[in-house]
Residue, then its C-alpha position, 0 to 999 in steps of 0.5 A: x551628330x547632324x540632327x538634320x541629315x541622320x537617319x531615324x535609326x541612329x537617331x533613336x540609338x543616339x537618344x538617352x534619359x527620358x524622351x518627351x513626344x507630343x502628338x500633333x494634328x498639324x506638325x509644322x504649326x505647332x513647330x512653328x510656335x515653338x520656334x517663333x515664341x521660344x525660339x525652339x530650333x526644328x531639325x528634320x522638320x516634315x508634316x509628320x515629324x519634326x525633331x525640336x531642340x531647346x538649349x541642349x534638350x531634345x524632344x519630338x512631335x509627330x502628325x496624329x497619322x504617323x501614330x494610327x497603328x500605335x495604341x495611343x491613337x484611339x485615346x485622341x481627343x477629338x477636340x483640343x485642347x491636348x495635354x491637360x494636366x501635364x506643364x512642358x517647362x522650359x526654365x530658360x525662357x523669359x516668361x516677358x518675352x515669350x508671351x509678347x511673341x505668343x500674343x502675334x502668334x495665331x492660334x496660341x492662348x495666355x493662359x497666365x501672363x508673366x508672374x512672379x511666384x516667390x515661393x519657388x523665386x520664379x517668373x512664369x506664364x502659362x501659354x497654350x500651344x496651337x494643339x493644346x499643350x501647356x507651356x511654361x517658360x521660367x526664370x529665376x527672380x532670386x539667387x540661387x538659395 
């Protein structure tokens, strides 16, 4: 399937497993952080939708104005950040490299630089996104056990 020209009922169709979409005040910024920092590809990229791919998962973010007729809506917070309590990892992303991306980035928070955590023999950080969400690129630093 071509995510950048097939049309929104083949694409739902086309989804399976557990679908991840985060609501977004401004959908180009934040598809733009997660291209630039985690080198993200965006597929149909608009003010109101864009369609993200890291490695061979896929996920959605949609404008908070595309969602005023869904229930979600009046739960919005006013303020960021958004997202408290959930992690969005991605376990093949140099934790290194993405914060040094993430520190040019305008609007994107460190909120853990680079550490190992040998009791799941991973490197991560935890970056705030532009709209609040909190990513955690990983990489292994032990063989597989």
């Amino acid at each position: 399937m071509d995510h950048d020209t097939a049309p929104a009922p083949a694409m739902a169709h086309a989804l399976t497993g557990l679908g991840l979409n985060l609501l977004c005040r401004d959908v180009a910024r934040e598809t733009a952080f997660l291209c630039a920092v985690f080198g993200m590809t965006a597929h149909q990229a608009g003010r109101d939708f864009a369609l993200m791919r890291t490695g061979t998962q896929l996920f959605q973010l949609h404008s908070d104005g595309s969602f005023a007729a869904h229930p979600l809506a009046a739960l919005l917070p006013e303020t960021p950040p958004r997202g408290a309590g959930i992690e969005l990892r991605l376990y093949d992303i140099d934790p290194d490299m993405a914060c040094t991306r993430a520190a040019q980035h305008p609007d994107t928070m460190i909120l853990q630089p680079p550490t190992d955590k040998p009791g799941h023999a991973l490197r991560e950080a935890v970056i705030l996104s532009p709209e609040g969400y909190a990513w955690v690129p990983s990489r292994r630093i032990h063989p597989s056990v």
